[in-house]
C-alpha positions as CSV (number, residue, x, y, z in Angstrom):
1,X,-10.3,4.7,-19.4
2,X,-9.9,5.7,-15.7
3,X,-11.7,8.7,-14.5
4,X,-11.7,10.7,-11.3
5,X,-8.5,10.1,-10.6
6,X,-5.6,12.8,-9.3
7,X,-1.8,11.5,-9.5
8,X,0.4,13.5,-7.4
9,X,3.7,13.5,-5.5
10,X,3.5,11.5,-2.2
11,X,3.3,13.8,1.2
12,X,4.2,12.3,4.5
13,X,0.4,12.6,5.8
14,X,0.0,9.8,3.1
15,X,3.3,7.2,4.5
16,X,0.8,5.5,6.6
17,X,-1.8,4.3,4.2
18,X,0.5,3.6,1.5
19,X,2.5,1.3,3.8
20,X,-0.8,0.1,4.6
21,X,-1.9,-0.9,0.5
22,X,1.2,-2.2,0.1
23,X,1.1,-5.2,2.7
24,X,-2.3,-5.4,1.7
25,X,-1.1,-6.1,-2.2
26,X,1.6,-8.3,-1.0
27,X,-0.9,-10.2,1.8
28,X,-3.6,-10.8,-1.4
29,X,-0.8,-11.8,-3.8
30,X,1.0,-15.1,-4.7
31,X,4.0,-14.1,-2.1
32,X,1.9,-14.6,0.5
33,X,2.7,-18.5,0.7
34,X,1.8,-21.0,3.5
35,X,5.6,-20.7,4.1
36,X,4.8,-16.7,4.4
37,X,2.4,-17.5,7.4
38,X,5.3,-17.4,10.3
39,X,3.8,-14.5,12.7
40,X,7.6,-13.3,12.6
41,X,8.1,-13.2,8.6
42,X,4.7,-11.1,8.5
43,X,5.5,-9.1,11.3
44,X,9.2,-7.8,9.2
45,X,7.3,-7.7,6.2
46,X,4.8,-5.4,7.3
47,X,6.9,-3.4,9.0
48,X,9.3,-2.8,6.0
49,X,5.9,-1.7,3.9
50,X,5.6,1.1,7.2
51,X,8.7,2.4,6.7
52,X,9.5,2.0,2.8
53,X,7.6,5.3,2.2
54,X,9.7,7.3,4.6
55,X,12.6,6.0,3.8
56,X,12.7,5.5,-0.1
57,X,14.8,7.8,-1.6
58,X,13.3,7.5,-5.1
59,X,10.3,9.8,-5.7
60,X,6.8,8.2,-4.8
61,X,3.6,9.0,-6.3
62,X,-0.2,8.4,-5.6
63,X,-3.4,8.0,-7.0
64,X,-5.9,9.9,-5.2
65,X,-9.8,9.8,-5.7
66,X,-10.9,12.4,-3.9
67,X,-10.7,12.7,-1.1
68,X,-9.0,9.6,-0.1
69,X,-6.0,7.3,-1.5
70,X,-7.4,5.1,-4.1
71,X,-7.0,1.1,-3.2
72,X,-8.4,-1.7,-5.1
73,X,-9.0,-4.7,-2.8
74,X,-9.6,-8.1,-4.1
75,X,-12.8,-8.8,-1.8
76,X,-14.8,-5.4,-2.4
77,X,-14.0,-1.7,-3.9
78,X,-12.8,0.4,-1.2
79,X,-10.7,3.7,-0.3
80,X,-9.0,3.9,3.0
């Protein structure tokens, strides 16, 4: 069971670092292919992970130990 843990509606002080977990999860996962190394491809990709949060239309949610945006990296346990 996870513990410590607040869920709660996405505010705009939050667009940055979720764009920022999301290339992160994509840049750690099997998309991100030798073929996925052009400096142009990663360049679009990480912009549309900037703006998806901002722009999405559905509703967005986070989870939140406090005080900081929970994010599970592969290499170590951090929160950005």
């Amino acid at each position: 069971m996870v513990t410590d843990f607040a869920i709660r509606k996405i505010t705009s002080a939050d667009h940055q670092t979720v764009g920022a977990v999301g290339f992160a999860a994509w840049a750690a996962g099997a998309a991100f292919e030798d073929s996925y190394r052009d400096p142009d491809v990663i360049a679009k990709v990480q912009h549309e992970f900037g703006v998806f949060p901002r722009e999405t239309k559905g509703e967005s949610f986070v989870a939140e130990r406090q005080p900081a945006v929970a994010h599970k990296d592969r290499r170590q346990d951090h929160q950005l």
